[in-house]
C-alpha positions in Angstrom: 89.8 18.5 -42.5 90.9 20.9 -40.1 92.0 19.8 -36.4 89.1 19.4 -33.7 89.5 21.9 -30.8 89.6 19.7 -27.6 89.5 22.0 -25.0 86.0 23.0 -26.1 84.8 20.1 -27.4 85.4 17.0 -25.7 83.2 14.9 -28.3 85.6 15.8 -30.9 88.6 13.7 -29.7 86.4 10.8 -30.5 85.8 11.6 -34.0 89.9 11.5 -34.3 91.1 8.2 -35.6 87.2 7.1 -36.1 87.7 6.2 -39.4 90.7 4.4 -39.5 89.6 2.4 -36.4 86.0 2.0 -38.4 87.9 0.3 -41.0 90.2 -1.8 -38.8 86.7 -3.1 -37.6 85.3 -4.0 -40.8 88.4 -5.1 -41.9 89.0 -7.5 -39.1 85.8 -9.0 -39.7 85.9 -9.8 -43.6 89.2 -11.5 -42.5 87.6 -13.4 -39.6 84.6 -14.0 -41.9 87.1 -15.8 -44.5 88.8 -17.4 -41.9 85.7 -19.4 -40.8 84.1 -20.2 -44.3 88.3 -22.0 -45.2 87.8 -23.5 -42.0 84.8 -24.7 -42.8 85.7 -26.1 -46.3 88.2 -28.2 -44.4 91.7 -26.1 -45.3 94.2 -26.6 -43.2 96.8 -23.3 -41.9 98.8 -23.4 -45.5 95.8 -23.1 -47.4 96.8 -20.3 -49.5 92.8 -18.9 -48.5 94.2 -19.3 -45.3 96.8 -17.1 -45.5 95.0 -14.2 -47.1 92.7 -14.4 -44.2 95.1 -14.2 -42.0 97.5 -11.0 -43.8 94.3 -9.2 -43.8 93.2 -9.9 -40.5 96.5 -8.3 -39.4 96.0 -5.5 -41.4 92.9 -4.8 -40.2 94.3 -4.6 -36.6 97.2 -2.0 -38.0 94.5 -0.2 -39.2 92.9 0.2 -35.7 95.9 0.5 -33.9 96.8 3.5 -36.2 93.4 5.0 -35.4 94.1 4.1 -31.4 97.4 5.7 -32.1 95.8 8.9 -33.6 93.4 9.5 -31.3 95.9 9.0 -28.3 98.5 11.6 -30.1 95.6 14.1 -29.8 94.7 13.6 -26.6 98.4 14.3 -25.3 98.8 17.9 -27.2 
């Protein structure tokens, strides 16, 4: 995938990072998503259910702070 040219189109920059942030997103919700149906079976925070939900929910926001990241890198050049 070659770079987007900024200067001449100022859509482009939003495209940069989109799918990393995209996933981030989706990520974030499957976790939340997993988070609410331990919480609802009654597990407490060392559930071990629990704890995926909650590694995953922070990779999910890595994955849409890399994207942020991204995007902001471009912007500066």
């Amino acid at each position: 995938m070659s770079r987007p040219e900024i200067s001449t189109d100022p859509a482009s920059l939003r495209r940069v990072g989109a799918p990393w942030r995209a996933g981030g997103v989706a990520v974030i919700l499957v976790a939340a998503l997993v988070i609410v149906v331990a919480r609802a079976q009654g597990l407490g925070l060392h559930a071990p259910l629990m704890i995926v939900g909650f590694a995953v929910l922070t990779v999910g926001w890595l994955l849409a702070f890399v994207g942020v990241f991204l995007r902001l890198r471009q912007a500066r050049r």
